[in-house]
N, C-alpha and C positions, 0 to 999 in steps of 0.2 A: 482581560486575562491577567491572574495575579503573576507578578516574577518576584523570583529571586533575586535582590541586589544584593553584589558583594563588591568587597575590600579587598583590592590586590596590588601587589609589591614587586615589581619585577626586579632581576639584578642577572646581568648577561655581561661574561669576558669574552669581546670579541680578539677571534687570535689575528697577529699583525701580520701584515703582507706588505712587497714590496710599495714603494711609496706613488711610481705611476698607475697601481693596481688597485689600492686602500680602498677598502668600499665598508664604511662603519653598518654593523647590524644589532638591530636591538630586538630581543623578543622576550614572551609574559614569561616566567623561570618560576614564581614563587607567587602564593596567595597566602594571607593571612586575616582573620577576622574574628573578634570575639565572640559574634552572632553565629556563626558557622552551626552549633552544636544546637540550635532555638531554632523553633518558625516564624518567627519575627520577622518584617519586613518594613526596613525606612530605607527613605532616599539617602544615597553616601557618594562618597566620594573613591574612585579606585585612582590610587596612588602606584606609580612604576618609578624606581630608578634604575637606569641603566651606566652602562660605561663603554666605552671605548676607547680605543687604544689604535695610534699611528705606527707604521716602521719608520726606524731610523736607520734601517740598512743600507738605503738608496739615495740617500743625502749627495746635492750638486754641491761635490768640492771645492766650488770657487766661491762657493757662497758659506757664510759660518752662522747663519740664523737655522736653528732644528726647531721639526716639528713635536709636535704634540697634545696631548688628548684631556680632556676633559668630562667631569661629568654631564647629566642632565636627571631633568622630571618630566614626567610623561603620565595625564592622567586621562581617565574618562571618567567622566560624569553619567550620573547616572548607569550605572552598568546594569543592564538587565537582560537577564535571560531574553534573546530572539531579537536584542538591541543587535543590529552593525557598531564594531567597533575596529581600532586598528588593532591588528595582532604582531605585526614585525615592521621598523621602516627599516631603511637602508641608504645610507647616504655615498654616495658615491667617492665621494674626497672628500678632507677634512683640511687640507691645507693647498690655497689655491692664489692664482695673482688675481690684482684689479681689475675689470672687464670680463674674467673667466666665467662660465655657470660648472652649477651643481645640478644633479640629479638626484631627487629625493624619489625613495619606490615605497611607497603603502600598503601592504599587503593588509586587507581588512576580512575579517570574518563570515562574511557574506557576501551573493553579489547583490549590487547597487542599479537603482535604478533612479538617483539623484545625486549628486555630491557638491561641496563647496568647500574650497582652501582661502586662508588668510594666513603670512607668513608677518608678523608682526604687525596685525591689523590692516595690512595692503593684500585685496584681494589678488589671487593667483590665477592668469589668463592663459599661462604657457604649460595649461595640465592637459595630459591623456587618460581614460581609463581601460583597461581591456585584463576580461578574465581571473577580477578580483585583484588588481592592484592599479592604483594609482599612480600615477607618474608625471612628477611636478619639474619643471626646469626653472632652476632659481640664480639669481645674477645678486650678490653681493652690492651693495653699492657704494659701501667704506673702506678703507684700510682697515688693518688691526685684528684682534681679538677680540668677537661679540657673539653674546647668547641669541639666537633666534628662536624664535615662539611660535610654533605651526598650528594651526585651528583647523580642524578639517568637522565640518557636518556630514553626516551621511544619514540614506535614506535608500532603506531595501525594499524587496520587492512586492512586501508588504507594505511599505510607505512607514514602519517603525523607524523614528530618527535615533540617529545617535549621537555622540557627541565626542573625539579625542582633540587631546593636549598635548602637545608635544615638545620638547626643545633641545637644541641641537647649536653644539657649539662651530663656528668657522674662525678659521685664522688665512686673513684675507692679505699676502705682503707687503708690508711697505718697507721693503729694503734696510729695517733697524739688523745690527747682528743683535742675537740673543742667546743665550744658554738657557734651556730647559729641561726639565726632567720629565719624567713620562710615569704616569701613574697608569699602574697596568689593569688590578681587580683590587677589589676590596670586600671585605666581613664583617658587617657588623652584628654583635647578638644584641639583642632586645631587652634583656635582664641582667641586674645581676645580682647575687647573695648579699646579704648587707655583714660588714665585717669578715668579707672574705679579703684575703692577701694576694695579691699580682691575680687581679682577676680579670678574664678576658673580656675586654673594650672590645675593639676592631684591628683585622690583619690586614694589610695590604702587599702588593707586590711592586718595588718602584727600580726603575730603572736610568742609569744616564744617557748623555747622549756621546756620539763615538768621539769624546773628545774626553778623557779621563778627567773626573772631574771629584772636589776634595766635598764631600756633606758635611756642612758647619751644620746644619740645625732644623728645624721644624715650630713651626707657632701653630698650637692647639688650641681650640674656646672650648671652654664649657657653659652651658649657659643653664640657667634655672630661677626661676620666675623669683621665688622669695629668696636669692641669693643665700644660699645655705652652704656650708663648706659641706661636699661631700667625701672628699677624698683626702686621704694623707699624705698620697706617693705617687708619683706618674712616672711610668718605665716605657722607654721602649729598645725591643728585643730583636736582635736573629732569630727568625724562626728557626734555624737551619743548627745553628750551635748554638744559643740559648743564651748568648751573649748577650749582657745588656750593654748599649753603646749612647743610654743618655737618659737622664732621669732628674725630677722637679719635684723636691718637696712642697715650692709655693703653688698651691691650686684654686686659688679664688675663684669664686664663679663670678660667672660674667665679665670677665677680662680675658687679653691674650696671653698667651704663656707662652714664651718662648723657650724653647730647651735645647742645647746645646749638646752635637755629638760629638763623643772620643775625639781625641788629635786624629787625624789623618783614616776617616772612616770614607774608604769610597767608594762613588756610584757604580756599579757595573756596568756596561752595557747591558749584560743580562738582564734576566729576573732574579730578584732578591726577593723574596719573604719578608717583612717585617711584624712585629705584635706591639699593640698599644694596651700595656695593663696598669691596673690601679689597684692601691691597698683602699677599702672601702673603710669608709669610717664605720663604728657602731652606735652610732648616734644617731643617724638620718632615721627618720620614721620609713619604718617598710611603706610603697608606694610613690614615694619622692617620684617625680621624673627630672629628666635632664634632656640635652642635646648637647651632640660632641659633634667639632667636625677639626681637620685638621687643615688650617687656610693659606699656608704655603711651607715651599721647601728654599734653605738657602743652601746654596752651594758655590765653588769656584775652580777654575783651572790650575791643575795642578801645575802648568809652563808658565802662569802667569796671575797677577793680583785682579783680574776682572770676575766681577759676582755678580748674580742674578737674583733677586729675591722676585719669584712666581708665583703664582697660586693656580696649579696645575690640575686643581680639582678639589670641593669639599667631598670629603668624607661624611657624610651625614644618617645620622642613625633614622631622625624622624622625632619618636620618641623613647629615649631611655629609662627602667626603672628599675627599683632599687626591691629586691623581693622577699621577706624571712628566710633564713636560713632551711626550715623545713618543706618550702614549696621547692618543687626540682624545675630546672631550668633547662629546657631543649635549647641544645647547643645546634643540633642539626639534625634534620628531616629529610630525606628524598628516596624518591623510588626511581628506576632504572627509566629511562622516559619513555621508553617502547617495553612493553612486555608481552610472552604469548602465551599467558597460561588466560583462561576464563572464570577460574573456578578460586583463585588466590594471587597474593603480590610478592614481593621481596622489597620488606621495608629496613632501610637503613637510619639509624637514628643515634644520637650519641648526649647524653645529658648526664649534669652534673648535680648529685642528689648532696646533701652535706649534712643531714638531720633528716632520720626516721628512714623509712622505703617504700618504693614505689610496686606497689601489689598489684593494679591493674591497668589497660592501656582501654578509654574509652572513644570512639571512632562511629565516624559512618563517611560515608562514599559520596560525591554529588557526580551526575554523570552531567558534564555541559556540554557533550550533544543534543540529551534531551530536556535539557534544563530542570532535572528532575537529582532525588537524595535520598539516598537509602535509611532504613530505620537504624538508629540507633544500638549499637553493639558494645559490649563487652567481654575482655579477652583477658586470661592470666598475664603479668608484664612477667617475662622471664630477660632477664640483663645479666651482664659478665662487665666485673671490674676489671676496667683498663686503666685507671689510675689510683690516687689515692684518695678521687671523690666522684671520678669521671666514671659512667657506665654506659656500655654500647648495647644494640640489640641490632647487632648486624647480620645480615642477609636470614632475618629471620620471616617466615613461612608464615604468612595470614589468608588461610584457608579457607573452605565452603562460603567464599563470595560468591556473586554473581556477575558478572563481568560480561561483556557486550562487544562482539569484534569489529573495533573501526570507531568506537568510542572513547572520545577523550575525560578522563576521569580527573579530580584532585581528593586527597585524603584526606580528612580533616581529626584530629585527635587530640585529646591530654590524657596525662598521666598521672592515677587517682595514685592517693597515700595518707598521710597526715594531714597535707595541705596539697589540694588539687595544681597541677602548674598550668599556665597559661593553654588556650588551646590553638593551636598553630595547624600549618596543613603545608604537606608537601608541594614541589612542583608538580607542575602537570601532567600527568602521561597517556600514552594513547595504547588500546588493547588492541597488536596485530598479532592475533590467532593464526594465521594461513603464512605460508613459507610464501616463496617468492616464485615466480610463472615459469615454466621451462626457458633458460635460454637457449641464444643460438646457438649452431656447434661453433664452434672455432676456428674462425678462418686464418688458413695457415700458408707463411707463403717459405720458402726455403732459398738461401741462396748461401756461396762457398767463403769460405771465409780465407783468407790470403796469409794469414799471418797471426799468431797471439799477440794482443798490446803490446807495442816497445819490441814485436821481436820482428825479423828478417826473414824468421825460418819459415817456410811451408809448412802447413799443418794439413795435409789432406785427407786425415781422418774425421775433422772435423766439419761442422755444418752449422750455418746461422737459422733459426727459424722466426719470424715474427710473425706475432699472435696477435689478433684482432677479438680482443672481449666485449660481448654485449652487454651493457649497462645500462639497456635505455633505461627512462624512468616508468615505463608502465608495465616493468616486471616487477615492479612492487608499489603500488599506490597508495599504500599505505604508513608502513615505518621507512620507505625508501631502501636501498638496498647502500649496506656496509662493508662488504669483503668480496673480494670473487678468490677461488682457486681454481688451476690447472692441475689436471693430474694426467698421467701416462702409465701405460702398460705395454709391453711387447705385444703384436700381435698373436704371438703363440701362447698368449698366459693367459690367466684372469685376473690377476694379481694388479692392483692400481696402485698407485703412489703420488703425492704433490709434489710437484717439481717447481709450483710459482703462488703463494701468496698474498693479497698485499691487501690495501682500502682501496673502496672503489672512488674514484678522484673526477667523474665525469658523468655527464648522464647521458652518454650517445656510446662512446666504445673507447676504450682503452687500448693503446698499443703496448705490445709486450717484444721484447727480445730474450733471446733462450740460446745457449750453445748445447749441442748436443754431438754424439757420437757418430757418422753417419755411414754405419754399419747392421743397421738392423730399420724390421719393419714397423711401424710403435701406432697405437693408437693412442688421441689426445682428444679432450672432455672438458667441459667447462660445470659447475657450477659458483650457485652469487649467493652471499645471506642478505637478509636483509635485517632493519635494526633493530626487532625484535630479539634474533639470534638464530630464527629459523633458516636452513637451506632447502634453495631448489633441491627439485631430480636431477640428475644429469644429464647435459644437455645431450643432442646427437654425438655419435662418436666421428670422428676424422681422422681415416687413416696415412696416415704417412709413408711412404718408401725413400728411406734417408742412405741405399744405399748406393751414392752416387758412382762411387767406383767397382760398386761388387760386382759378383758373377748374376748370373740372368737367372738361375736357379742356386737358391740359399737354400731350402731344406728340403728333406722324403725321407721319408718313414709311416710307418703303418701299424696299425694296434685293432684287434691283441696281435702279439710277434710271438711264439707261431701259433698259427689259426687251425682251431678243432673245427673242419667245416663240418663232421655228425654232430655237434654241440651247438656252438658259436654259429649265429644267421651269415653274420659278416664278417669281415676284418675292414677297416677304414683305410684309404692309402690319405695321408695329409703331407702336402707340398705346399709352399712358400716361393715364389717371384718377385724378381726385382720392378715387372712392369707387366700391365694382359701382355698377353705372348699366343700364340695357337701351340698346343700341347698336343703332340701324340703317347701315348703309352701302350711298352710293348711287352708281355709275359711270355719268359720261353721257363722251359725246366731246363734242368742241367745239364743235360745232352746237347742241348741247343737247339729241340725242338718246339716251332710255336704255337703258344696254348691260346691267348686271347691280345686284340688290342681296343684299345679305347681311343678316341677322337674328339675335341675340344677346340672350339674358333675362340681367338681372342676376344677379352671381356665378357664370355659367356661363364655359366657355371662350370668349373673346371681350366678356362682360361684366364683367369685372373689371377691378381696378387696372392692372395689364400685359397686354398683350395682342399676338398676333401671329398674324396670319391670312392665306392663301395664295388665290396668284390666278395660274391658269395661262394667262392671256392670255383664255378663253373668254368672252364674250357668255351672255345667259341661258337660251337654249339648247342651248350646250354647243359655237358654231365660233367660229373662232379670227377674232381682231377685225382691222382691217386695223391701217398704220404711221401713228402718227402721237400726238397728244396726247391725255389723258382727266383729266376733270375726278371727281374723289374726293372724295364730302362725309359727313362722319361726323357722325352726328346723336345725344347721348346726353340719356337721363333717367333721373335719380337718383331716390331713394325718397323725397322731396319733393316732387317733378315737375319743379325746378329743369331747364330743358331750356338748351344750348347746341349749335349746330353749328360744322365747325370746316372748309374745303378744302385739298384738296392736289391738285398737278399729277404724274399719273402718264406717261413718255416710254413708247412701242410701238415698236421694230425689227423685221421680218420678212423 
């Protein structure tokens, strides 16, 4: 069987979490491949970088060594359509003592019916597999700060081998203090204009650690095979205010460059933005490449003269090039990564043209579920300038696809003009077409609440309710499910409303607390979206009776008021209950003689919470009453004997 190899790039910001929780994850984000738009088929190589990122929230005070993140490379060989490969690992901690293990999880693209790991060429004894992940337990066995190299073979149940690369950095303690920075995500673009000014290199986001700390500076390489000067000026910026805070005329290739920030420029704890730009020369021949990476940050405490110089991470492009001014350069590519239309996408794209215009966008689809690629299309490029050279084509609409639900797709396209630009392809996304399963109703529990925060006072009109929402995961198996809301309505209305919003944080059930009034009867509902953007139906409804202090009967009345019984079949009487109750009702006219009654056991129809019961005008033996007024008195008792009666004035027409 022929496949399709391709070329892919991954780059994943995993978000930080406290430090006994860290569990680093890397997964595929971005494919890119010159062959993409041809039927050509050689063996290559797929290339991933990923990154991750430590908290430093949870730092032991007694100790002043912080942790921190690094990048890595992550490739497969051979990538072929119906190959096992790995799709996500996930390392459990990233900074750990001597003798501790790690838990590496594999999540691979098919199931297996062979597998082999090597973590630095030392086969791995202490793995599991089950249900399409791997699960390796790995024991350090140095101090310090080292790159680990993971080999994993596989072999599915076809017996197709595959082949991942993996690598992952550990900082294993030995007791040195250290000061470090934290590199959070980085950007790099792949091109740039040649003889453009402050042109976008790579952004990053860096961080300090909770100890305020002064940024003296950063060392950059450039490197390039026939040592060419490419550059005149090297900046780097606030993303945020636009501020430059350090900047190097000398840019030699293939040396370090050290550049030096502002007096007194400091690290955040937070996230910071930063942009690395360059004046390009107009001399390099279009085509030149390069690699950039940026191989440490220096810093010091501001309470005292102790300095670190670290190298917290390369920033690495791969390969940089240098392109005419008239080829346009995709700054950025992505489509939403769940969508649920079948028939079109929403492609987001942002590129920077600076000579002539870009008239058409050429594309086709590869679907890698079925390892298959659509034909070849062409679409008018219609863009909107955003800067003074930058154009977007945001959430713009590419229609009468064909599209496939529960199929994972990537985009592949360039943008035709004077000079064709590179052809690139978005992240991956998957088509869930279908909303998310009915969920539960909502399990509701009620109990009194004693006091508002901070106060003494009694509040007994109010009432606590905690809600139990259903999240499992196989109300949507496909985009997963995103959001749930609660909504509520009186029981006398139809009228709904959200009372409780948020993301769904769980894949079993979410606890909710809610204060509410506890003065009325209210029904409460659940629906969940999932990451498409579709919503379930509504779930079953769950009635409430929140009136823990009220009367045993809250409403009566009846409609229409007053009743034409020669017209009008019926009139409805509708009443409301604190709790089932046994219900008698008794009809006199105005004299106070009696015309009919009715009888109702608790929790039957008529003895319940809501209730609504028909009266065709008839007397108790079945003719029809004369015009005029009738006296309606509803008599209930609950399963304490607690009794209450309650009148109402019913109008007659004839």
């Amino acid at each position: 069987m022929r496949r399709l190899f391709i070329m892919a790039l991954f780059l994943l910001a995993v978000c930080s979490s406290v430090y006994a929780a860290t569990a680093d994850n890397y997964k595929l984000d971005m494919i890119r491949s010159s062959g993409y738009l041809t039927l050509a088929e050689s063996p290559t190589y797929s290339k991933f970088s990923y990154l991750s990122d430590m908290s430093i929230a949870d730092i032991d005070q007694t100790s002043s060594y912080y942790k921190y993140s690094t990048f890595g490379l992550m490739e497969v060989s051979a990538f072929a359509v119906g190959d096992p490969y790995v799709v996500t690992m996930t390392v459990s901690k990233r900074v750990l003592s001597l003798g501790d293990s790690v838990t590496i999880d594999l999540e691979v693209s098919e199931e297996l019916v062979a597998w082999a790991t090597q973590i630095n060429h030392i086969s791995q004894l202490n793995i599991t597999y089950n249900a399409g992940h791997i699960l390796i337990s790995f024991q350090p066995q140095s101090a310090g700060e080292q790159t680990y190299v993971l080999n994993a073979d596989l072999w599915d149940l076809e017996w197709n081998p595959g082949n991942s690369v993996l690598s992952f950095n550990l900082y294993v303690d030995d007791g040195e203090d250290k000061i470090l920075q934290t590199l959070v995500t980085e950007n790099m673009f792949g091109e740039i204009h040649v003889g453009r000014q402050k042109a976008f290199v790579t952004m990053f986001d860096l961080r300090g650690t909770n100890t305020q700390n002064i940024w003296d500076g950063l060392t950059i390489n450039i490197t390039q095979k026939d040592g060419l000067s490419l550059f005149d000026k090297a900046y780097l910026v606030e993303s945020l205010s636009g501020r430059v805070i350090a900047s190097s005329s000398v840019l030699p290739s293939n040396q370090a460059i050290y550049m030096s920030t502002n007096e007194r420029t400091t690290l955040s704890i937070q996230n910071s933005r930063y942009e690395l730009l360059f004046d390009v020369k107009s001399s390099p021949p279009t085509g030149t490449t390069f690699n950039l990476s940026v191989s440490q940050f220096l810093s010091h405490q501001v309470s005292g003269i102790q300095k670190s110089s670290q190298t917290t991470g390369s920033i690495m492009s791969g390969t940089l090039k240098i392109v005419p001014q008239n080829q346009p350069i995709i700054m950025k590519a992505k489509i939403d990564q769940y969508t649920p239309a079948l028939d079109r996408i929403t492609l987001d794209i942002q590129a920077e043209i600076l000579q002539g215009s870009v008239t058409q966008i050429r594309f086709h689809l590869t679907d890698l579920t079925l390892g298959s690629q659509s034909a070849i299309q062409t679409r008018p490029f219609n863009a909107v300038l955003i800067s003074n050279d930058r154009y977007a084509m945001s959430n713009s609409m590419l229609d009468s696809l064909q599209l496939s639900h529960n199929h994972q797709y990537v985009f592949v396209f360039e943008l035709i003009g004077p000079a064709n630009s590179s052809i690139v392809s978005t992240n991956l996304f998957l088509v869930d077409a279908t909303p998310p399963n009915k969920p539960n109703s909502l399990a509701v529990q009620t109990y009194a609440l004693n006091s508002y925060p901070g106060s003494m006072t009694v509040k007994s009109s109010l009432m606590g309710l905690h809600f139990l929402v259903d999240t499992r995961s196989l109300l949507d198996p496909e985009s997963g499910l995103l959001r749930y809301k609660i909504m509520k309505k009186a029981s006398s209305t139809p009228v709904w409303h959200d009372i409780v919003s948020a993301d769904v944080t769980s894949l079993n059930a979410i606890q909710v607390d809610y204060i509410e009034n506890n003065n009325a009867i209210n029904d409460y509902a659940l629906m969940v979206q999932n990451g498409s953007g579709l919503w379930s139906v509504m779930s079953d409804i769950n009635e409430v009776d929140l009136r823990s202090n009220g009367a045993l009967i809250d409403t009566l009345f009846n409609s229409p008021n007053p009743f034409d019984s020669a017209h009008q079949r019926v009139t409805t009487i509708y009443y409301s209950l604190r709790t089932n109750a046994d219900v008698d009702l008794y009809l006199y006219d105005m004299y106070g003689y009696f015309i009919r009654k009715w009888h109702f056991a608790s929790g039957s129809i008529g003895g319940q919470m809501i209730n609504a019961v028909d009266w065709d005008g008839t007397n108790q033996v079945g003719d029809k009453v004369s015009m005029g007024g009738y006296i309606l008195i509803l008599k209930a008792t609950d399963s304490t004997g607690s009794t209450m009666q309650k009148k109402y004035s019913i109008g007659v027409m004839r």
